[in-house]
C-alpha positions in Angstrom: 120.7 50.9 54.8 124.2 51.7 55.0 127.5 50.0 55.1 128.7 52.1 58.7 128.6 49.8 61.4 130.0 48.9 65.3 132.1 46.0 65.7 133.6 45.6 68.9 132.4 48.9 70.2 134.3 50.8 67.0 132.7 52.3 64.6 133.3 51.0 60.9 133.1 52.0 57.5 132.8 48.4 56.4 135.6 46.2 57.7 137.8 49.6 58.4 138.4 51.0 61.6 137.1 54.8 61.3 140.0 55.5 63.6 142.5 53.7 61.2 141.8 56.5 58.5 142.1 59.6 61.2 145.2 58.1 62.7 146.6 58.2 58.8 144.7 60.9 57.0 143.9 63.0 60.2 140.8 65.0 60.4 138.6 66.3 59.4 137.7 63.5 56.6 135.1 62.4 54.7 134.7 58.7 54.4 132.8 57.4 51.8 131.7 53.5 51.7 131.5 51.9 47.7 129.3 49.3 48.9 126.3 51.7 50.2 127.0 53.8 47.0 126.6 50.9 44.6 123.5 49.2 46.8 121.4 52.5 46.9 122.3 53.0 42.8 121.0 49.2 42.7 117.7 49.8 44.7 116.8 53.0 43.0 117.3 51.4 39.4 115.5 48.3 40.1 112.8 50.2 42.0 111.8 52.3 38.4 112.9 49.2 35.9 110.4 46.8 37.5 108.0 49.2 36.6 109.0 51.6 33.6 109.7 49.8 30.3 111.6 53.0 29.1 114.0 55.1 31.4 117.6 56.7 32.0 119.1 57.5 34.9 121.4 60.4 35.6 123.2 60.8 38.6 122.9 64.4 40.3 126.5 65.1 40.0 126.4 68.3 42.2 125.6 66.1 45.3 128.8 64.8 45.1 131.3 65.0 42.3 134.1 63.0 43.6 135.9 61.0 40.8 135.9 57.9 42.3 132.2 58.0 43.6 131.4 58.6 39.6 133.0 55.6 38.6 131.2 53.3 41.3 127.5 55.2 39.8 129.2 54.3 36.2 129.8 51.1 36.8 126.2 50.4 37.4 125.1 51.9 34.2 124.1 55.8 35.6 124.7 58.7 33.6 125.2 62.4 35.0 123.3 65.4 35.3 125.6 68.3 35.0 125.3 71.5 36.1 128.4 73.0 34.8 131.0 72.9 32.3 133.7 71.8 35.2 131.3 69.3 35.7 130.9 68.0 32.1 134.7 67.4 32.0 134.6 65.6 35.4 131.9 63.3 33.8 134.2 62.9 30.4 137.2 61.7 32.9 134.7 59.3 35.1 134.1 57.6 31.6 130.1 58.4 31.7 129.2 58.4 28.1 128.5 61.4 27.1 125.2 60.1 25.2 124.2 59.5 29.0 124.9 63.6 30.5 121.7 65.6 30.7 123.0 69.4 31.1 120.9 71.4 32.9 121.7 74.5 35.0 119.9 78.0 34.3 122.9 80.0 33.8 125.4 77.8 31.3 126.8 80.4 28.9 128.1 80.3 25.0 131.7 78.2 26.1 129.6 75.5 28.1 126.8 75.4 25.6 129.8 75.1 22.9 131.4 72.7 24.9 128.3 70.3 25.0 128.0 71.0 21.2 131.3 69.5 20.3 131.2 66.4 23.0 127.8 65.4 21.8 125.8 65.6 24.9 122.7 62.9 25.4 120.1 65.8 26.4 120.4 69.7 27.2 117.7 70.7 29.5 116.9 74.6 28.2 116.0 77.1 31.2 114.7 79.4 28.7 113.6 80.5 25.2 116.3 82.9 24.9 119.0 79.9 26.1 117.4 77.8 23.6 117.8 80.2 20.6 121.5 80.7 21.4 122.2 77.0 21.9 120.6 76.4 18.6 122.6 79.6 17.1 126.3 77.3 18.3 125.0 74.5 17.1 124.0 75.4 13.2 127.4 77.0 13.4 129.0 74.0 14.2 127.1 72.5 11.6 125.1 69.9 14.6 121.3 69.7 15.5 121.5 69.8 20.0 119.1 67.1 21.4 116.9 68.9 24.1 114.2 69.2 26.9 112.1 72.3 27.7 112.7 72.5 31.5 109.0 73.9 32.8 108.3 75.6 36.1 104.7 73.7 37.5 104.2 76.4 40.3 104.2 73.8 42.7 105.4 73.9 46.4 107.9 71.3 47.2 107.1 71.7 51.0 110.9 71.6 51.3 113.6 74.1 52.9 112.9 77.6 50.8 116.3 77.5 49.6 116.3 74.4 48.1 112.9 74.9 46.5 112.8 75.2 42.6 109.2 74.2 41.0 107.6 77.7 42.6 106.9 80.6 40.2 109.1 82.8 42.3 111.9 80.6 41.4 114.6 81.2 38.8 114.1 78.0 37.2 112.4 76.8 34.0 109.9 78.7 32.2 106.3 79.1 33.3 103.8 76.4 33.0 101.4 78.6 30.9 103.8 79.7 28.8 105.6 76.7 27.9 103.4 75.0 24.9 103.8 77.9 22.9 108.1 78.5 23.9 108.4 74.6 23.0 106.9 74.9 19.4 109.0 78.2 19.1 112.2 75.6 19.9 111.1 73.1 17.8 111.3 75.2 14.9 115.0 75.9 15.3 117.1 74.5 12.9 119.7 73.7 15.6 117.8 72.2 18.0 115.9 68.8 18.2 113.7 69.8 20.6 112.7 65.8 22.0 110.8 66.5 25.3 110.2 68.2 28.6 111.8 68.5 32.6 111.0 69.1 35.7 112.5 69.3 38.9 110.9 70.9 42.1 113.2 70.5 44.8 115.4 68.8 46.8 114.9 66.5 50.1 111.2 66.0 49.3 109.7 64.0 52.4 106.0 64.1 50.8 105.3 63.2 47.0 102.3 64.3 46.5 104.0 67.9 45.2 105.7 65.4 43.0 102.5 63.8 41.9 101.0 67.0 41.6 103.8 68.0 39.1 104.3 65.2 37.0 100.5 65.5 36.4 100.6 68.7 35.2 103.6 67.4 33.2 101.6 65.1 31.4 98.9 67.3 30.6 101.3 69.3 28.7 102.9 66.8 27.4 99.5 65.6 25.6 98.8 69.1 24.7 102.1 69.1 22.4 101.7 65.7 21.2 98.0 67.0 19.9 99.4 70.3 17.8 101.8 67.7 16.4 104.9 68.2 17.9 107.3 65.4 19.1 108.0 64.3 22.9 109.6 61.0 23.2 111.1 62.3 26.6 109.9 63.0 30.1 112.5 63.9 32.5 111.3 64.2 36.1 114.4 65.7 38.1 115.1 64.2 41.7 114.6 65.6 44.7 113.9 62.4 46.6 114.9 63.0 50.3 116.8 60.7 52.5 116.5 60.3 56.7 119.4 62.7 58.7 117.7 61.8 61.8 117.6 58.0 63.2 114.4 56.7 63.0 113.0 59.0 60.8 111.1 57.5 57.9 110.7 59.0 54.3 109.4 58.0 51.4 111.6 54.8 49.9 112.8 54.3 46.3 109.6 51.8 45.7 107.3 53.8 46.8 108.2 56.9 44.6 108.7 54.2 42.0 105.0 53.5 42.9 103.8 56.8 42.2 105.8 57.8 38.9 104.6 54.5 37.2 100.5 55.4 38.2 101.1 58.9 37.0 102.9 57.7 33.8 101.3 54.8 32.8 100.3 55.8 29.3 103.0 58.5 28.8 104.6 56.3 25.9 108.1 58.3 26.9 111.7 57.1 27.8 110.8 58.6 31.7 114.2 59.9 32.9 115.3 60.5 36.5 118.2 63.0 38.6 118.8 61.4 41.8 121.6 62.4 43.9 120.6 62.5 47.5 119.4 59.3 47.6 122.4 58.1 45.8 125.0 59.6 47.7 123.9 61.1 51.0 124.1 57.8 53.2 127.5 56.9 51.8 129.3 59.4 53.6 130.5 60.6 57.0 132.3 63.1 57.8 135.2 62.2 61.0 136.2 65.1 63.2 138.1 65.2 66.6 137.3 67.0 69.9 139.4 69.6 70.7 138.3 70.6 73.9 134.9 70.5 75.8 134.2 74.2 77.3 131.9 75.1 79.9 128.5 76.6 78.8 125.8 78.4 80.6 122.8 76.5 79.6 125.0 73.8 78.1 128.6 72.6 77.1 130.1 73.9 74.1 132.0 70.7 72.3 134.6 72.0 70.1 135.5 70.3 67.4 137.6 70.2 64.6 135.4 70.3 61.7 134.2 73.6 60.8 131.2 75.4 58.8 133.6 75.5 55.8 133.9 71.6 55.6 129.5 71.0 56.1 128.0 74.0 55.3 124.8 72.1 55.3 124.1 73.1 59.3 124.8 76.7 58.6 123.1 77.0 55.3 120.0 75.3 55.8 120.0 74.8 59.2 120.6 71.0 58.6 120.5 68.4 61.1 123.5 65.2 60.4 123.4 62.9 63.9 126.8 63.3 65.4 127.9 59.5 67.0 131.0 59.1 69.1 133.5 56.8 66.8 134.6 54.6 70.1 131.3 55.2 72.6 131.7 54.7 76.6 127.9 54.2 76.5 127.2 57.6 78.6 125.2 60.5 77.1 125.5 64.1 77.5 123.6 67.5 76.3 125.8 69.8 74.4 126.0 72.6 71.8 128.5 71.2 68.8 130.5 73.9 67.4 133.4 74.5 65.2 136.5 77.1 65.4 135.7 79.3 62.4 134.7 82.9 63.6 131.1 82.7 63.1 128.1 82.0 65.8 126.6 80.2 62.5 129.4 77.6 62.6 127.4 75.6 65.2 126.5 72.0 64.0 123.9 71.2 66.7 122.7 73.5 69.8 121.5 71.4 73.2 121.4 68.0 72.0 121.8 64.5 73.4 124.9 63.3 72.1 127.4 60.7 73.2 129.3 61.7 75.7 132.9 62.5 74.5 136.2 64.4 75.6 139.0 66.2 74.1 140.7 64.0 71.5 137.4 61.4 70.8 136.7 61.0 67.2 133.5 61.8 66.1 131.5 61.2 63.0 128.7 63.8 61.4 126.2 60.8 59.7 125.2 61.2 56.3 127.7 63.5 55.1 128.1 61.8 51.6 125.9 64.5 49.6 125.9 67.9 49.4 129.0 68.0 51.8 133.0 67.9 50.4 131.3 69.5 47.1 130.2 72.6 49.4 133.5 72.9 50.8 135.4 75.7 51.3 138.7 77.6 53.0 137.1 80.0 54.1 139.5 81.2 57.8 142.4 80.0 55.6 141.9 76.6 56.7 142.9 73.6 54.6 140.2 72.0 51.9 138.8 68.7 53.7 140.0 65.1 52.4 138.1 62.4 51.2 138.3 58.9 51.3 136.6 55.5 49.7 136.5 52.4 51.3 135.8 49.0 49.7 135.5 45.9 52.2 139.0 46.1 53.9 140.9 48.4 51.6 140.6 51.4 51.6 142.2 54.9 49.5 142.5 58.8 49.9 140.0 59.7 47.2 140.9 63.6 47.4 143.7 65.0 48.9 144.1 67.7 51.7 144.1 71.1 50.2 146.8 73.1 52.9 147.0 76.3 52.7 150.4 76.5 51.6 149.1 74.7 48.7 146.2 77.4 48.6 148.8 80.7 49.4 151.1 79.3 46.4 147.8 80.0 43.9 147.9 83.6 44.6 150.6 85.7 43.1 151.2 89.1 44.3 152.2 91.4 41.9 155.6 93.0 41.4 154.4 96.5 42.3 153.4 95.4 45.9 156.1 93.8 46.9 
């Protein structure tokens, strides 16, 4: 469920007229509704704490890092999963405790591991032995013991796009499952680690959870294996991933029914079970408003030119995405047309021969569930300007990040004296 809806033929993002905010802000624009944000956070908590007697959720922040989304997800008690050290300091401004950031990523080097050090964050999540031994190296030298999780690799197949796969053995993250007993009692040894328990996280948009299921069993397996040579593991944390519908009508698995399945595998565990949504979160809030420019005659099809652009949702191009595209102000006629944007690129196409509404030059046009994985993958890529995003919150509504122009952009590159 989300909070963008027709009245009087319009489309809304709550009580706001979508063509209210591209009359002001122009387009293209993200527009993000606070009410779907704060309802899915609510649904996915109460989904897991009806079931779980001990768990912490951390917001995915790389879906979508936007200040203001972070301090609706903080206001209902989420933490953040960071990825980077630019993220840490956007979860420090958002007011996220820091006892409540898990820091994964496989490639944080000394300054982010450092960085974490002196904050105090909750939980880092170690790629590998050798990150491990350096993390504890900064700490003892800073004269702190780092809380953290052996992130673990299950070799299991997602059955998601390839590049957003991660739990294979051909993938750069974690460290192999037969490996890992003997790498976490390694870590525990460290005097500037407490090494408290072990991650997982096998991909992203999963539609089926039995790869899940699969994973956290193998989790748990481990888990007991530790717990029987003695070591400590108060901590499960079992990633996200959980996929959301792009297509209307399409049905995936909800929040209670993946709650369903973590609390059969776990039942037992005796762990805090921790959780990285961000998809699920985030990726109905959103929309993404663009304009027709001009309708050009195809061969097979119309071409519908608009202006939103690969650089602003890479997700078409990347991954070969599909968003629904719905006319802002419908006439209630239908038409079969390639979507495409005006960067240089036959790969900035958003949808080839599909039914869409039928629109003209100048309609407004929305790209549906936009609000993950969509401003935070934008670019300038042509020189064009860095999208804008707004929040709306019943009938107010604010620019949440401004347009980037490239004047802005040309002013952050200095040419040096001896070209000029």
């Amino acid at each position: 469920m989300d909070h963008f809806k027709y009245i009087d033929g319009v489309l809304h993002a709550e009580q706001v007229l979508l063509t209210a905010i591209a009359e002001a802000v122009g387009t293209p624009v993200y527009v993000y509704s606070r009410a779907t944000l704060a309802r899915h956070a609510q649904v996915f908590r109460d989904a897991l704490a009806a079931r779980l007697p001990r768990l912490h959720i951390a917001y995915a922040m790389k879906a979508n890092p936007n200040l203001a989304v972070l301090k609706v997800l903080a206001a209902e008690g989420y933490g953040a999963d960071i990825v980077s050290g630019g993220e840490l300091e956007r979860a420090l401004a958002a007011g996220i405790p820091v006892a409540d950031v898990i820091f994964s990523g496989v490639g944080k080097d000394a300054r982010e591991l450092a960085r974490g050090v002196e904050v105090g964050v909750g939980q880092f999540n170690l790629e590998s032995e050798e990150e491990g031994v350096e993390l504890a190296a900064i700490a003892k030298a800073m004269g702190r013991r780092a809380t953290c999780a052996l992130r673990v690799n299950p070799d299991v197949d997602a059955k998601t796009h390839a590049k957003i796969s991660t739990g294979k053995s051909e993938n750069k993250f974690g460290v192999p499952y037969d490996r890992a007993a003997a790498i976490y009692a390694r870590l525990s040894a460290l005097e500037g680690l407490e090494t408290r328990g072990l991650a997982v996280h096998i991909g992203s948009q999963i539609s089926d959870l039995e790869p899940s299921r699969l994973a956290f069993l193998k989790m748990g397996e481990l888990m007991r294996e530790l717990r029987g040579q003695g070591l400590t593991v108060t901590h499960m944390d079992l990633g996200g991933g959980l996929g959301v519908p792009y297509r209307q009508g399409e049905e995936l698995p909800t929040p209670d029914d993946y709650a369903a399945m973590v609390a059969g595998v776990t039942e037992g565990w005796d762990a805090t079970i921790m959780f990285e949504p961000g998809r699920v979160i985030a990726g109905n809030s959103g929309v993404m408003v663009t304009q027709v420019i001009r309708v050009k005659e195809g061969v097979a099809a119309p071409f519908v030119v608009v202006d939103a652009a690969m650089n602003d949702l890479a997700r078409p191009a990347m991954y070969d995405a599909w968003h629904d595209f719905l006319a802002v102000r419908p006439n209630g006629e239908r038409m079969v047309a390639n979507i495409v944007g005006p960067i240089c690129e036959s790969s900035d196409t958003f949808a080839m021969h599909r039914e869409i509404d039928s629109v003209e030059a100048g309609d407004l046009a929305v790209f549906r569930t936009a609000g993950a994985y969509g401003a935070t993958m934008a670019n300038t890529y042509n020189s064009r300007p860095l999208v804008p995003e707004v929040m709306v919150d019943g009938a107010r509504w604010a620019i949440v990040a401004q347009r980037i122009d490239p004047a802005t952009i040309l002013a952050a590159e200095p040419v040096p004296d001896w070209l000029r």
